[in-house]
DRENTOR-472850 format. One record per residue (C-alpha): residue number from 0; x, y, z. Coordinates in nm, 3 decimals. Layout:
N
@num = NUM | xx = X | yy = Y | zz = Z $
...
REM end
This chain:
104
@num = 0 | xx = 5.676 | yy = -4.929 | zz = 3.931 $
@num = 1 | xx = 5.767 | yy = -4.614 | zz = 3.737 $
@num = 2 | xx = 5.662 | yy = -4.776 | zz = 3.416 $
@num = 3 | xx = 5.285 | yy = -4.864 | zz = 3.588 $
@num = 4 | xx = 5.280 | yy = -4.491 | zz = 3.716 $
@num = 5 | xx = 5.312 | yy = -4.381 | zz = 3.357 $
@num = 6 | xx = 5.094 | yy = -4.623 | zz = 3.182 $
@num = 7 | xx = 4.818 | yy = -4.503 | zz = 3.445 $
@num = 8 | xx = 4.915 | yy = -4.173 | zz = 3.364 $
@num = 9 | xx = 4.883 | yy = -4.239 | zz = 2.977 $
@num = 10 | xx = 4.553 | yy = -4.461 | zz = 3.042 $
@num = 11 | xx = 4.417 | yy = -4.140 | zz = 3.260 $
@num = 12 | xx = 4.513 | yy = -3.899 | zz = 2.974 $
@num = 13 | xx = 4.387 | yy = -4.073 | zz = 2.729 $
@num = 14 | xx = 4.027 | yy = -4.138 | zz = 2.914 $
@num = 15 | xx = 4.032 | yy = -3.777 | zz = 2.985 $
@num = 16 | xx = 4.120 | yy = -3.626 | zz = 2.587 $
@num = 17 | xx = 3.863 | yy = -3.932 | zz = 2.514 $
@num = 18 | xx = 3.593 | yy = -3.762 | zz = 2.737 $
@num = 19 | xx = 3.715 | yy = -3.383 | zz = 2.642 $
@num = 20 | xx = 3.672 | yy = -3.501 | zz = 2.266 $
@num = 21 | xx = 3.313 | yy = -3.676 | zz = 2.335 $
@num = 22 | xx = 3.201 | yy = -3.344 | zz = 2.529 $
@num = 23 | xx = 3.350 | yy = -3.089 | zz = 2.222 $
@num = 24 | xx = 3.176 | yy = -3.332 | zz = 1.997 $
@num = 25 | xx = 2.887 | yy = -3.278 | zz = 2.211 $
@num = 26 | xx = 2.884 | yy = -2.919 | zz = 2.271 $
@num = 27 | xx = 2.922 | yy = -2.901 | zz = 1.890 $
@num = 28 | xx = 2.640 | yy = -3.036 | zz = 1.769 $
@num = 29 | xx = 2.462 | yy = -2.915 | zz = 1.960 $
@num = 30 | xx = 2.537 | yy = -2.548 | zz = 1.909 $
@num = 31 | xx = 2.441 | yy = -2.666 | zz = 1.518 $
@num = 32 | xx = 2.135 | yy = -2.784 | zz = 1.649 $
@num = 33 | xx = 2.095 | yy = -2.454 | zz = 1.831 $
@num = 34 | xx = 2.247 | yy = -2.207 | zz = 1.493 $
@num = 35 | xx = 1.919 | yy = -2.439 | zz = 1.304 $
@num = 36 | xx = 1.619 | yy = -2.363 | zz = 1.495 $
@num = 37 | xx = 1.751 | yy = -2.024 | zz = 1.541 $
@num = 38 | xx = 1.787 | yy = -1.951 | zz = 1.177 $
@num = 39 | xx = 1.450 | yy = -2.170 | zz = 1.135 $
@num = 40 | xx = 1.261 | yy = -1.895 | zz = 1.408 $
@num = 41 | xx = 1.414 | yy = -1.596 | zz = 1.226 $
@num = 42 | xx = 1.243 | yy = -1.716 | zz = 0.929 $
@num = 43 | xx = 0.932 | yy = -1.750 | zz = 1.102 $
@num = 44 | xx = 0.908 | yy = -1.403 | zz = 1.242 $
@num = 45 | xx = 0.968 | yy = -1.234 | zz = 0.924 $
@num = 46 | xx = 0.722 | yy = -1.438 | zz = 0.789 $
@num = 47 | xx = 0.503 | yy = -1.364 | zz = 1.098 $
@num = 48 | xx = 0.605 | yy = -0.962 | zz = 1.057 $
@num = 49 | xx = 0.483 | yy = -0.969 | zz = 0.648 $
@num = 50 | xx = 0.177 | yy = -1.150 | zz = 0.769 $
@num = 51 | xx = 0.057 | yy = -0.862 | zz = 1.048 $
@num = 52 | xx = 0.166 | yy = -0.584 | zz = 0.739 $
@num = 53 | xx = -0.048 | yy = -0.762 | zz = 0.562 $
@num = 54 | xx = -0.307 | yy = -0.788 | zz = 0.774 $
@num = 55 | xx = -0.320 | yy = -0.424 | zz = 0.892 $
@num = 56 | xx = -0.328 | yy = -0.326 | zz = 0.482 $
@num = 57 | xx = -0.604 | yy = -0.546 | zz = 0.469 $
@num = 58 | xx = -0.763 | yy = -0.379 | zz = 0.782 $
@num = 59 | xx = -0.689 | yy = -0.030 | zz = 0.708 $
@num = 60 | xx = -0.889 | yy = -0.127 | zz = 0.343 $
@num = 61 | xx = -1.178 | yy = -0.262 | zz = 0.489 $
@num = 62 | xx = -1.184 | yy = 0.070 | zz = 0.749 $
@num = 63 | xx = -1.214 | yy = 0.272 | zz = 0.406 $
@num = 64 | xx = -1.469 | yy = 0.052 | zz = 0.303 $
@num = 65 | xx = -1.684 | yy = -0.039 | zz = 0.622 $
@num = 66 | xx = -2.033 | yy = 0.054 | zz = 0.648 $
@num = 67 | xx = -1.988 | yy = 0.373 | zz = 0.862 $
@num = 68 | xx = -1.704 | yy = 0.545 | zz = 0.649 $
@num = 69 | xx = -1.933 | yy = 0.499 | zz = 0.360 $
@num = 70 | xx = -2.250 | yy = 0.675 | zz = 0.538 $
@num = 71 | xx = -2.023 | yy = 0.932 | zz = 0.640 $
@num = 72 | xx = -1.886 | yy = 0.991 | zz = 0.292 $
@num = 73 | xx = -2.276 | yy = 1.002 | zz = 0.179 $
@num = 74 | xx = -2.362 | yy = 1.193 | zz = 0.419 $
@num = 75 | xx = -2.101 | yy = 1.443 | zz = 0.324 $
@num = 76 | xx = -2.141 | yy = 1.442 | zz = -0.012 $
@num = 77 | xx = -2.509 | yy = 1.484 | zz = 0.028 $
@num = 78 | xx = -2.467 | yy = 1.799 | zz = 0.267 $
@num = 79 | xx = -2.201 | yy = 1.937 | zz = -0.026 $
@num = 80 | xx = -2.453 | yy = 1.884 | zz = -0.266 $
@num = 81 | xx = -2.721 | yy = 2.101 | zz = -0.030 $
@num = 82 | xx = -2.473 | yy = 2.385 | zz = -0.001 $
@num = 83 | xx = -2.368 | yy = 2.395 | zz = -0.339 $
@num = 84 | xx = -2.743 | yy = 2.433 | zz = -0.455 $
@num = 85 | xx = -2.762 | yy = 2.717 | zz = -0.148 $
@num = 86 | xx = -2.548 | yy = 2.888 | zz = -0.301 $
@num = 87 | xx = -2.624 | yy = 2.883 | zz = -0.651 $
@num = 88 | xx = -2.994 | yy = 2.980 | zz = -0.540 $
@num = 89 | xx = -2.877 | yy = 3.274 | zz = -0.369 $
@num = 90 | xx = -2.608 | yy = 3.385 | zz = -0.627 $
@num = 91 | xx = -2.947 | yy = 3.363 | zz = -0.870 $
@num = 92 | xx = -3.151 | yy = 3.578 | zz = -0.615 $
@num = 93 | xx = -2.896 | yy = 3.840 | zz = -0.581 $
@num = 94 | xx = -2.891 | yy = 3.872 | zz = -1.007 $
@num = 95 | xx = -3.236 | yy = 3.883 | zz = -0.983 $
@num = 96 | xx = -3.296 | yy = 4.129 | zz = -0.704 $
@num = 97 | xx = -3.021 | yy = 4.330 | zz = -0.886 $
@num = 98 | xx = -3.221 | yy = 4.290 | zz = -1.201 $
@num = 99 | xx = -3.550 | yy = 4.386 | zz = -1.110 $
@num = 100 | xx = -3.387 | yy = 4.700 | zz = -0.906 $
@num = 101 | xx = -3.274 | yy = 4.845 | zz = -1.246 $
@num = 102 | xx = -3.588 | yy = 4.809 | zz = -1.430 $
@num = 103 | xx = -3.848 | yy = 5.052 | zz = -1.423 $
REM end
């Protein structure tokens, strides 16, 4: 009897270490199934991240290029222009008032 008590016992031991072995076998792969799709997604956002910095270079070019930045920059160059000949015109009236106030 004591001899069928301890073959159950090593037939129950062995079943279980057979099942604990199948389940760390288990749990193992797939944790390395787990460790590859998250290495595979960190690759994907960096390549995600250099895609938006790309993108917003590309963006803030074409906001120094659009059509409104380059009417503005027209427009300012055009009013510089204006003031610049103001000024020359009245730095050439002031000579000549001053030049006709010392002749006789």
């Amino acid at each position: 009897m004591k001899a069928v008590i301890i073959v159950s016992l090593v037939v129950v031991l062995g079943v279980m270490g057979g099942y604990g072995y199948k389940l760390y076998e288990s749990h193992h792969a797939y944790k390395s199934t787990l460790e590859g799709e998250i290495r595979e997604l960190k690759t994907q956002v960096r390549d995600l991240q250099a895609l938006v910095k790309f993108q917003d270079e590309r963006i803030a070019a074409l906001e120094k290029t659009s059509i409104n930045k380059l009417v503005d920059d027209a427009n300012n160059m055009f009013i510089e222009g204006w003031e610049s000949m103001l000024n020359t015109l009245e730095t050439e009236l002031d000579k000549a008032r001053e030049k006709s106030a010392t002749q006789p």
